[in-house]
N, CA, C and O atoms as a GROMACS GRO file, in nm:
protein
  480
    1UNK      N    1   0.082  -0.121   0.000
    1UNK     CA    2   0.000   0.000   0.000
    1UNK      C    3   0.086   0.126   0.000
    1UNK      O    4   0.046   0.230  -0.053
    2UNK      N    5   0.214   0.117   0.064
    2UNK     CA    6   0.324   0.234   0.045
    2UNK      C    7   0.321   0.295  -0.073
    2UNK      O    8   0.298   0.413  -0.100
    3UNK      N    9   0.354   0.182  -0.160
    3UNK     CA   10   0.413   0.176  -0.302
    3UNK      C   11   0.239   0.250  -0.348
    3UNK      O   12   0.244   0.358  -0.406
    4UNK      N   13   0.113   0.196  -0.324
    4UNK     CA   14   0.028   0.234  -0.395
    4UNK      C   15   0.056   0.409  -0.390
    4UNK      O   16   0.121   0.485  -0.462
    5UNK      N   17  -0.011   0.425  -0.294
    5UNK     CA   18  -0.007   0.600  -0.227
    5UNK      C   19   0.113   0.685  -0.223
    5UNK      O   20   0.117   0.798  -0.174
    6UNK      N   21   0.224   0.612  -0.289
    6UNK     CA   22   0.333   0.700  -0.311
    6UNK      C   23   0.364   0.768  -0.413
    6UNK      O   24   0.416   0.879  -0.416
    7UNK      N   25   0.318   0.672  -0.533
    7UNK     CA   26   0.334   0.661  -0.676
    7UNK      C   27   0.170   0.751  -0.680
    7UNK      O   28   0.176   0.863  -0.732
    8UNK      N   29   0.048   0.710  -0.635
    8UNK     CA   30  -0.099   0.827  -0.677
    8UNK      C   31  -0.021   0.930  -0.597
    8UNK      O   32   0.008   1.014  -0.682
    9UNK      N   33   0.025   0.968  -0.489
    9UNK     CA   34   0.062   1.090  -0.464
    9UNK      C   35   0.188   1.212  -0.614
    9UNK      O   36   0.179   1.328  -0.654
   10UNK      N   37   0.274   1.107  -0.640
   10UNK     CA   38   0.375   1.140  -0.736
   10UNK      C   39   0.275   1.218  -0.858
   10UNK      O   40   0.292   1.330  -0.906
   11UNK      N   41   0.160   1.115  -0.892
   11UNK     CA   42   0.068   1.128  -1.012
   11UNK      C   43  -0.002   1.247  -1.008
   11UNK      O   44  -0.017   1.322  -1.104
   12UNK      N   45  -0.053   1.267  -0.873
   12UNK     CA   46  -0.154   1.402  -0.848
   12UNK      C   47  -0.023   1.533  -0.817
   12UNK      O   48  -0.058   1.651  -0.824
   13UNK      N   49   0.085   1.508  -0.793
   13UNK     CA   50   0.180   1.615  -0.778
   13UNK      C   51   0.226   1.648  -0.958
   13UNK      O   52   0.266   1.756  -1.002
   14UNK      N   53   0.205   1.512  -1.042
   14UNK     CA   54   0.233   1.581  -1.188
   14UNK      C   55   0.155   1.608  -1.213
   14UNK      O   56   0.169   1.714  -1.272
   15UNK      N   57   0.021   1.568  -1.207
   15UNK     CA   58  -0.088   1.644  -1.264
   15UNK      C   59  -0.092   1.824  -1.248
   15UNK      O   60  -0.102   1.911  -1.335
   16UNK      N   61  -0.080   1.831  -1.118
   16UNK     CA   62  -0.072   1.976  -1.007
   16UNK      C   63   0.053   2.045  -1.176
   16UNK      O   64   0.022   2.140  -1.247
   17UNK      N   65   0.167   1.969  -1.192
   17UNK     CA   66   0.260   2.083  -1.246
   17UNK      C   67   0.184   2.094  -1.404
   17UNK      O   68   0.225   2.170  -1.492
   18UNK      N   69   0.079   2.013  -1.416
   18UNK     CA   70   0.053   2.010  -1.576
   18UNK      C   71  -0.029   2.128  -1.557
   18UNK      O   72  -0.030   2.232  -1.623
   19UNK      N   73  -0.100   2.095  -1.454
   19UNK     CA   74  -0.239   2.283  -1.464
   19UNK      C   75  -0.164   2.423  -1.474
   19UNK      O   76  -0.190   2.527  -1.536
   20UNK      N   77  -0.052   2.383  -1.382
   20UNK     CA   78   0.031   2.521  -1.293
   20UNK      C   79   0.135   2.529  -1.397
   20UNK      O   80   0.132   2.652  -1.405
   21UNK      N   81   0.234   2.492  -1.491
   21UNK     CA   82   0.282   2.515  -1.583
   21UNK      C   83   0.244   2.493  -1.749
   21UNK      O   84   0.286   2.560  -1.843
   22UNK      N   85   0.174   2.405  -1.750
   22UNK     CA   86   0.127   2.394  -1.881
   22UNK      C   87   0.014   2.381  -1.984
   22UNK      O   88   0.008   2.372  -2.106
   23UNK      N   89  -0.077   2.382  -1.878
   23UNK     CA   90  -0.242   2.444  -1.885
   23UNK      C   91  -0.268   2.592  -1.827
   23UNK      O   92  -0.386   2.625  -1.814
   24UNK      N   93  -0.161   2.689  -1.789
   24UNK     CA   94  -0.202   2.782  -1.686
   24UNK      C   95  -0.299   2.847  -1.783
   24UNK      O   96  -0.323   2.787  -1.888
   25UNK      N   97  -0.348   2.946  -1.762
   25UNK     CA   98  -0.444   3.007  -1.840
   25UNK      C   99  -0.574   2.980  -1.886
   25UNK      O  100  -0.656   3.072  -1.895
   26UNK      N  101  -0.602   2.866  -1.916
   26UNK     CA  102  -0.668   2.792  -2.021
   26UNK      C  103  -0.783   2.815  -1.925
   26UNK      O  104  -0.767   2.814  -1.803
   27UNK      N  105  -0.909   2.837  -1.990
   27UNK     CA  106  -1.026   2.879  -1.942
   27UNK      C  107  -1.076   2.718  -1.844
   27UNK      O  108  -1.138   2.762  -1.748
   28UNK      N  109  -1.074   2.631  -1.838
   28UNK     CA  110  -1.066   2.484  -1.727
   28UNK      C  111  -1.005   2.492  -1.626
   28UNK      O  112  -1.055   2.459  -1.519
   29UNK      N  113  -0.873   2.543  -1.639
   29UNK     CA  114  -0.762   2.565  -1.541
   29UNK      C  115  -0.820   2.630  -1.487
   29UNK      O  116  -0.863   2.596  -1.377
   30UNK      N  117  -0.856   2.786  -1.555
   30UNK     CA  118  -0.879   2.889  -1.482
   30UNK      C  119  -1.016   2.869  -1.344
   30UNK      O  120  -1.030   2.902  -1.227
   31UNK      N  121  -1.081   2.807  -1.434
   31UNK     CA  122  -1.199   2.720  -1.344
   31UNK      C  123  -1.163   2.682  -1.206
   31UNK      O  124  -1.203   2.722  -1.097
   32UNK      N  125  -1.067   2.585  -1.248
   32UNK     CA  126  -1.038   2.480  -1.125
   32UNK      C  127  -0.980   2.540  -1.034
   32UNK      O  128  -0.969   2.492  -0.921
   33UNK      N  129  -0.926   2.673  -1.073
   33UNK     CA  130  -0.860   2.764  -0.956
   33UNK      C  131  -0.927   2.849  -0.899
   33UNK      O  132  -0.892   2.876  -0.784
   34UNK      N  133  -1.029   2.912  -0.948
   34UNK     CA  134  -1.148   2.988  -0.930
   34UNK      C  135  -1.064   3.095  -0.936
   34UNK      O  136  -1.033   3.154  -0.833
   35UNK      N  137  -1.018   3.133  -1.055
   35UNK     CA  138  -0.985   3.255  -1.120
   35UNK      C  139  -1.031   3.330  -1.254
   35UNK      O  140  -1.083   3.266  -1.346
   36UNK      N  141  -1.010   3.466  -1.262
   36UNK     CA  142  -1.034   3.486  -1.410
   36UNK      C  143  -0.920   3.485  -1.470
   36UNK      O  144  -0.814   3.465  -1.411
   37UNK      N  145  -0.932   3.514  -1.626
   37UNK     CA  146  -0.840   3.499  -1.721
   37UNK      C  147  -0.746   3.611  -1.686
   37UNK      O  148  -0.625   3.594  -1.700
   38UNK      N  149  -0.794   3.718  -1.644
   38UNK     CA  150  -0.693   3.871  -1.615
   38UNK      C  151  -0.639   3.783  -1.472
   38UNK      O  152  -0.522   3.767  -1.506
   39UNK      N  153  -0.647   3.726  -1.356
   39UNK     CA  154  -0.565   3.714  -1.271
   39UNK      C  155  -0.482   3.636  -1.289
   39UNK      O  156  -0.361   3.650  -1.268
   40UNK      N  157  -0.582   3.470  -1.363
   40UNK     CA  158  -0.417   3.384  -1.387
   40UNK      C  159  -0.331   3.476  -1.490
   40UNK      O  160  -0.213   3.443  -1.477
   41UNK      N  161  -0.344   3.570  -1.580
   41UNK     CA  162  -0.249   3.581  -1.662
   41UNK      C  163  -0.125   3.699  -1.536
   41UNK      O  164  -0.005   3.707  -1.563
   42UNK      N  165  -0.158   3.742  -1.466
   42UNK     CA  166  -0.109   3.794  -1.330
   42UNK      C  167  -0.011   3.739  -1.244
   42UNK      O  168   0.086   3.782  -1.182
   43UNK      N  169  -0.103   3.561  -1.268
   43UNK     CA  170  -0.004   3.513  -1.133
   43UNK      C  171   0.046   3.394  -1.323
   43UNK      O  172   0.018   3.275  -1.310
   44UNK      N  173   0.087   3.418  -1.415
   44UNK     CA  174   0.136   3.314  -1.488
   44UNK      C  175   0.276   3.245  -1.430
   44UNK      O  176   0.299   3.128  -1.400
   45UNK      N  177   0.360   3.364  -1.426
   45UNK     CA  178   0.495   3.346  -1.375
   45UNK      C  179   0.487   3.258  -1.222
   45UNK      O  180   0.572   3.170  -1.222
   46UNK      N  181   0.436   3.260  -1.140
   46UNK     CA  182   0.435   3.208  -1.000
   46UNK      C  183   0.419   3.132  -1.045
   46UNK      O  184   0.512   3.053  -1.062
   47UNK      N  185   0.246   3.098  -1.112
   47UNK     CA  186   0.226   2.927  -1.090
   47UNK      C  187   0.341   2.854  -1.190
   47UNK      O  188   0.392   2.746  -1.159
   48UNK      N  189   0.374   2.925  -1.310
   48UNK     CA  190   0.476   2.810  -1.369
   48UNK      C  191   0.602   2.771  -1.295
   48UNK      O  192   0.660   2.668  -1.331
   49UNK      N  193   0.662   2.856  -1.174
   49UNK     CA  194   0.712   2.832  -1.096
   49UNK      C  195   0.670   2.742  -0.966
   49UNK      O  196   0.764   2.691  -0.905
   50UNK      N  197   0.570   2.724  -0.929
   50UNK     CA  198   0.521   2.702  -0.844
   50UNK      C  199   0.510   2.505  -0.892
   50UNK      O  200   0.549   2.410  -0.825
   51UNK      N  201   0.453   2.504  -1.009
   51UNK     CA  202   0.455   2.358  -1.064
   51UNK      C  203   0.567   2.289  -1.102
   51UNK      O  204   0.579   2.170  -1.132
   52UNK      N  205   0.634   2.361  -1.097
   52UNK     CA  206   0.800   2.265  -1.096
   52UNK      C  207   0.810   2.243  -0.961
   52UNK      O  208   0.858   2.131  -0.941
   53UNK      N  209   0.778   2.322  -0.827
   53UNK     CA  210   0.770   2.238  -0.748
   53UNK      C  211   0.735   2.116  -0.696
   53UNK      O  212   0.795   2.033  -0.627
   54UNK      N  213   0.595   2.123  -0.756
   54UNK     CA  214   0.543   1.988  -0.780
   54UNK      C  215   0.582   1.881  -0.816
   54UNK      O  216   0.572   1.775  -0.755
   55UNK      N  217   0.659   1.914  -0.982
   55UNK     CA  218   0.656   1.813  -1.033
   55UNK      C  219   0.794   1.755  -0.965
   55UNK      O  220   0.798   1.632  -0.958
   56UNK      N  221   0.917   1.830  -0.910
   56UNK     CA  222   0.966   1.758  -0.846
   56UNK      C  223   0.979   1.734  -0.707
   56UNK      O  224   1.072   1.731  -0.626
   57UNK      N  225   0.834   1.714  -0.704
   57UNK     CA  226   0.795   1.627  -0.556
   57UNK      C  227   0.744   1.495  -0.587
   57UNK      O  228   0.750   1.391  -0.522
   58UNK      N  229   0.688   1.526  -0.712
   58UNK     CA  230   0.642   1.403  -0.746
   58UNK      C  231   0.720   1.332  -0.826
   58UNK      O  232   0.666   1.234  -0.875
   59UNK      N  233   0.885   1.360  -0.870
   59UNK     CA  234   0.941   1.235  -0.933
   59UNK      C  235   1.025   1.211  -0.845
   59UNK      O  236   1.103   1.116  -0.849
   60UNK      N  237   1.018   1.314  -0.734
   60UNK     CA  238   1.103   1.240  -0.601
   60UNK      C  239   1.022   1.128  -0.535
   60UNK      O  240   1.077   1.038  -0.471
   61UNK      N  241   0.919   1.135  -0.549
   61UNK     CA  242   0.806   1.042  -0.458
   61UNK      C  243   0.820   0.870  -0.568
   61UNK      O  244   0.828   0.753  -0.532
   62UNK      N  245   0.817   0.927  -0.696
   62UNK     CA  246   0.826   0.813  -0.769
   62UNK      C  247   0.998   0.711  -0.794
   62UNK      O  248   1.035   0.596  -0.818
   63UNK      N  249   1.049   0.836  -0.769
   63UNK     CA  250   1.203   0.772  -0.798
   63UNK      C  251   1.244   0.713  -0.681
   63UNK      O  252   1.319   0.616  -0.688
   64UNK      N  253   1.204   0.760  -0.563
   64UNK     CA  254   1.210   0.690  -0.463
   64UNK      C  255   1.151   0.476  -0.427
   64UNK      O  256   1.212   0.385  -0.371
   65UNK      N  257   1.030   0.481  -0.486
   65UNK     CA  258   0.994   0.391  -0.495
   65UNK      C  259   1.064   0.260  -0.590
   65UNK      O  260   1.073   0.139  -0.568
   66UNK      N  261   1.114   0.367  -0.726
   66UNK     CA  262   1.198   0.292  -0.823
   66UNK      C  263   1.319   0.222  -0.767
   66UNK      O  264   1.348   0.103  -0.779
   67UNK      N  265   1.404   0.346  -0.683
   67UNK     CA  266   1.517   0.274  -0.639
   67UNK      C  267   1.478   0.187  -0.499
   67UNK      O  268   1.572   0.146  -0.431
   68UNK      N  269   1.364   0.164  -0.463
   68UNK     CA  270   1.271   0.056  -0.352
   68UNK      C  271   1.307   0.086  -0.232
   68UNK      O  272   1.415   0.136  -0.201
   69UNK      N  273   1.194   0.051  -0.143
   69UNK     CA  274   1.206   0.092  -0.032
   69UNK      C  275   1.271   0.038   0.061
   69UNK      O  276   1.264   0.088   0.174
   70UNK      N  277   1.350  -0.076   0.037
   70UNK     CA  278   1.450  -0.138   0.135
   70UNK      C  279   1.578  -0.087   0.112
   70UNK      O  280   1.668  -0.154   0.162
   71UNK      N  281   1.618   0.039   0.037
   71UNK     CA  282   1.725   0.082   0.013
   71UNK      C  283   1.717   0.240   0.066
   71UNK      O  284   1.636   0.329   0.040
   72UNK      N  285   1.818   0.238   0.139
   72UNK     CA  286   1.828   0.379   0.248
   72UNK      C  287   1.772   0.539   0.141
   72UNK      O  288   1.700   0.636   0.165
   73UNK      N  289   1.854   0.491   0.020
   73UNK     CA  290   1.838   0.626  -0.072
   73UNK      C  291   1.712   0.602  -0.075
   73UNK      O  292   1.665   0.653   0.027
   74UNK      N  293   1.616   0.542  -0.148
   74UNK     CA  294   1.487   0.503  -0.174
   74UNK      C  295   1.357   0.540  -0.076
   74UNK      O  296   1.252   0.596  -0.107
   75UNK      N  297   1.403   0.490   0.056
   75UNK     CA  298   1.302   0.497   0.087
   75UNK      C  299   1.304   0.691   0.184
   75UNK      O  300   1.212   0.765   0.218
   76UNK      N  301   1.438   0.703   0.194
   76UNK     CA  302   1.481   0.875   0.201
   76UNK      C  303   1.406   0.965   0.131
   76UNK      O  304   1.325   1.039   0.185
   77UNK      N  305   1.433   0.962  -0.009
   77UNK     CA  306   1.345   0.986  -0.097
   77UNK      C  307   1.202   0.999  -0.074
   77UNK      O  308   1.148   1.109  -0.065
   78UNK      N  309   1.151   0.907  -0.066
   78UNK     CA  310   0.960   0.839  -0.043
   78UNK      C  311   0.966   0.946   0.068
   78UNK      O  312   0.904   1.044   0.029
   79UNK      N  313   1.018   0.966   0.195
   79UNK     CA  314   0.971   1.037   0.334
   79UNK      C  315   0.964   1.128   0.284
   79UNK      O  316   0.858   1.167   0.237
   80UNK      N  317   1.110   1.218   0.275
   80UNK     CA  318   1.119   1.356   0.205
   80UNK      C  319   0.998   1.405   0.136
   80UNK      O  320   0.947   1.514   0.158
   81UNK      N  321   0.947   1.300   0.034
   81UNK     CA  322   0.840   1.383  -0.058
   81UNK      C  323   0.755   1.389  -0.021
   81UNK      O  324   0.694   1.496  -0.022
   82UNK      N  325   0.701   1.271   0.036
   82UNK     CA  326   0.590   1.245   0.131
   82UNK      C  327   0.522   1.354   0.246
   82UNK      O  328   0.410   1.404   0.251
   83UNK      N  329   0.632   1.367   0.331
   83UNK     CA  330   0.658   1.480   0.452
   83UNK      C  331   0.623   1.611   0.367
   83UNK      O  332   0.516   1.665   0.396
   84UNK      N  333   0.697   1.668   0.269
   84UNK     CA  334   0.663   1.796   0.197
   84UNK      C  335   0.517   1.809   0.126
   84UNK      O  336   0.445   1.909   0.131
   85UNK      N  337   0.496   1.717   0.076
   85UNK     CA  338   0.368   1.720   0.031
   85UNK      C  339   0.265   1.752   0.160
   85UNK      O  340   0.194   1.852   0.162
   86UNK      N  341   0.267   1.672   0.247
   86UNK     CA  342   0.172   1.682   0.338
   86UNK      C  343   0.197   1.765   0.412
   86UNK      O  344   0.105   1.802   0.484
   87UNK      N  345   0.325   1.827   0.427
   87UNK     CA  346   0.286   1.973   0.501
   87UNK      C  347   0.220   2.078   0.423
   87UNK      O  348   0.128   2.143   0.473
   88UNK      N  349   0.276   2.106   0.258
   88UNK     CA  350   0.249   2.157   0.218
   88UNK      C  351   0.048   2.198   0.206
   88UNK      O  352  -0.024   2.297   0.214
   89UNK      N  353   0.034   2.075   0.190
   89UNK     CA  354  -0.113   2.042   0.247
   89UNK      C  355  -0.159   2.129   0.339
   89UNK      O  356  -0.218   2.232   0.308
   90UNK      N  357  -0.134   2.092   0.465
   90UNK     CA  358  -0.143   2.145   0.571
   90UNK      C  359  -0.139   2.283   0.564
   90UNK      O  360  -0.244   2.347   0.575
   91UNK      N  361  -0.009   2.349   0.544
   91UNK     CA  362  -0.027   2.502   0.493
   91UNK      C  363  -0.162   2.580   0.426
   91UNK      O  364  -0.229   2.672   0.475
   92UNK      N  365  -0.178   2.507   0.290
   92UNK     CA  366  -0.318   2.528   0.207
   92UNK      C  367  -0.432   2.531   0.294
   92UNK      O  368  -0.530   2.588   0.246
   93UNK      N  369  -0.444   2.473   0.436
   93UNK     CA  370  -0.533   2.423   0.474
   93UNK      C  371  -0.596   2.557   0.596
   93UNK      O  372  -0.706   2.611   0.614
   94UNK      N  373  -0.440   2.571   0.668
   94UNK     CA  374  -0.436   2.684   0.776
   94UNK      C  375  -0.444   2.821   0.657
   94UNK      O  376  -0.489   2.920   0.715
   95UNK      N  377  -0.422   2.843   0.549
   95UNK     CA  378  -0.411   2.964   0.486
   95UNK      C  379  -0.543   3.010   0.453
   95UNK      O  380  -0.568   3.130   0.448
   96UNK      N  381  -0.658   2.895   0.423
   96UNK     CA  382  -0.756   2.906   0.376
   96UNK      C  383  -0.827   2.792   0.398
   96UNK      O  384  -0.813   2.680   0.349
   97UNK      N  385  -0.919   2.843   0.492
   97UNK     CA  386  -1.056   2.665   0.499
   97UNK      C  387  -1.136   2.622   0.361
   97UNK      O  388  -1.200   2.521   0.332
   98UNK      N  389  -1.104   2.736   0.293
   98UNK     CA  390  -1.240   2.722   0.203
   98UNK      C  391  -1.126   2.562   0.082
   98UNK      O  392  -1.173   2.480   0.004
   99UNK      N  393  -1.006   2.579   0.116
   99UNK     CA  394  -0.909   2.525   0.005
   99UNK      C  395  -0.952   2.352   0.093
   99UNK      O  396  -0.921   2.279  -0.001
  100UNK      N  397  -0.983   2.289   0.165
  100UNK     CA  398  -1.000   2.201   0.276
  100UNK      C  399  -1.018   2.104   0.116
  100UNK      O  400  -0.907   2.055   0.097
  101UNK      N  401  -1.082   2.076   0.040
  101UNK     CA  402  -1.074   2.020  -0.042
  101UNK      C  403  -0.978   1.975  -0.172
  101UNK      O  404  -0.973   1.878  -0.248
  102UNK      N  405  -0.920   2.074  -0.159
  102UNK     CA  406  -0.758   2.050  -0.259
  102UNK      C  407  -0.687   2.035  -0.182
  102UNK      O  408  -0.592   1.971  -0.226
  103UNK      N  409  -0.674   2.061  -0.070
  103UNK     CA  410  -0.546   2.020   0.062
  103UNK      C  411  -0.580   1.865   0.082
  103UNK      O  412  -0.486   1.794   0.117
  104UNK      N  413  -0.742   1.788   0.057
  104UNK     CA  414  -0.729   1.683   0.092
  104UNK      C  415  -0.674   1.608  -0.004
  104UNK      O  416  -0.605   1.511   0.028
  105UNK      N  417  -0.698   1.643  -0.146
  105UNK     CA  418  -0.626   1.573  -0.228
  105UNK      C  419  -0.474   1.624  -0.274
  105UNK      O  420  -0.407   1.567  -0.360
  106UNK      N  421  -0.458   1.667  -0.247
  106UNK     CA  422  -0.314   1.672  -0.265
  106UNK      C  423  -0.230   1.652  -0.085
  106UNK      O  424  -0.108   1.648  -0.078
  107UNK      N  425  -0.275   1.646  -0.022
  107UNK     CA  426  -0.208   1.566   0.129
  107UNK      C  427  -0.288   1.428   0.203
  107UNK      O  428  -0.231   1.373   0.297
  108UNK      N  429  -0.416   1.380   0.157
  108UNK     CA  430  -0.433   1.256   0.189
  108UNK      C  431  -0.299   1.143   0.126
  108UNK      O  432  -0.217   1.082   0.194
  109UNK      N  433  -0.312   1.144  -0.014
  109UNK     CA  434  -0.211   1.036  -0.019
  109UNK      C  435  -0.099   1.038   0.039
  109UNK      O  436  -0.053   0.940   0.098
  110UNK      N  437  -0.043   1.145   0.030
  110UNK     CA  438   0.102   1.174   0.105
  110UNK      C  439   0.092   1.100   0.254
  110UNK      O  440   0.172   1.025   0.309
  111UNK      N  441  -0.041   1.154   0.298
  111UNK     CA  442  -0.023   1.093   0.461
  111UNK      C  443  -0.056   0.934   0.467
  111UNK      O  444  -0.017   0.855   0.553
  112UNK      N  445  -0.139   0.907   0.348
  112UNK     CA  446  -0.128   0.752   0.372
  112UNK      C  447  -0.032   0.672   0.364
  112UNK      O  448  -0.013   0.573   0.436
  113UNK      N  449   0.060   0.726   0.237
  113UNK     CA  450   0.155   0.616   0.248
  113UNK      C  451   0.305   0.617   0.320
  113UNK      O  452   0.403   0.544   0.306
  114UNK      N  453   0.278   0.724   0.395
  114UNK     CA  454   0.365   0.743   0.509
  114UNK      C  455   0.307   0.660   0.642
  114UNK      O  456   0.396   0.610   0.711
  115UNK      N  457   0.187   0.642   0.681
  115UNK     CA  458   0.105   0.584   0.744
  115UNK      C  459   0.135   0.448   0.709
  115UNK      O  460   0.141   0.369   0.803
  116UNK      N  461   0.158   0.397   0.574
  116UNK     CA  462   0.172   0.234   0.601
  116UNK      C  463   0.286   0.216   0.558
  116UNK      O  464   0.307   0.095   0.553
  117UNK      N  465   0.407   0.300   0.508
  117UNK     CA  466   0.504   0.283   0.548
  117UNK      C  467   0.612   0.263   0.691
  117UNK      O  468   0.727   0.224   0.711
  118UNK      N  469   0.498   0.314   0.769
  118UNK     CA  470   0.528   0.284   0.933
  118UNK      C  471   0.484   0.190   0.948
  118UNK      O  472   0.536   0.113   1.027
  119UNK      N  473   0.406   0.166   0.901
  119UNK     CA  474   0.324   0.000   0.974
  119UNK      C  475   0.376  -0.131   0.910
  119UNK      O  476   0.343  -0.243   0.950
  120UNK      N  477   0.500  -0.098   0.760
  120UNK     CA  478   0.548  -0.209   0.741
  120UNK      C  479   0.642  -0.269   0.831
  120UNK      O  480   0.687  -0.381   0.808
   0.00000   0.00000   0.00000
């Protein structure tokens, strides 16, 4: 289950850099952020910055798993991304209640498979 929730966490952290760098704008995006077209084009520069964060959280979360979790680098990796994601979460969460729903998906998985990575 590690391996499941590490790798959907990795997936929803690339997805996150596909909206935030390479959909920014796009009237869907703009949707899903509950913005208009004049603000995302405002915040363009942040979020394309902002989604490279992502995305390398999420090939740390995945590369971690690659090099497996019985190997010190590997499973280093998996925490690290894991831990950041879900604080990051957390942040979204204290910054704004109304966000309580994108904080859950983008920090539930993180916390699960840190959760049964303890319990292996």
């Amino acid at each position: 289950m590690t391996v499941f929730f590490t790798v959907l966490a990795g997936i929803i952290h690339f997805y996150i850099f596909c909206l935030e760098s390479l959909l920014w704008g796009r009237p869907k995006t703009n949707r899903t952020f509950g913005m208009s077209a004049e603000t995302a084009e405002q915040n363009r520069l942040f979020a394309f910055n902002q989604g490279f964060y992502n995305l390398f959280l999420g090939i740390g979360a995945v590369a971690g798993v690659v090099v497996g979790l019985d190997n010190g680098i590997g499973k280093t990796l998996v925490v690290y991304s894991l831990v950041c994601m879900l604080l990051a979460a957390v942040v979204l969460i204290f910054s704004n209640r109304k966000l309580l729903r994108p904080a859950l998906i983008q920090g539930l998985p993180p916390l699960l498979g840190l959760i049964f990575l303890v319990l292996q």
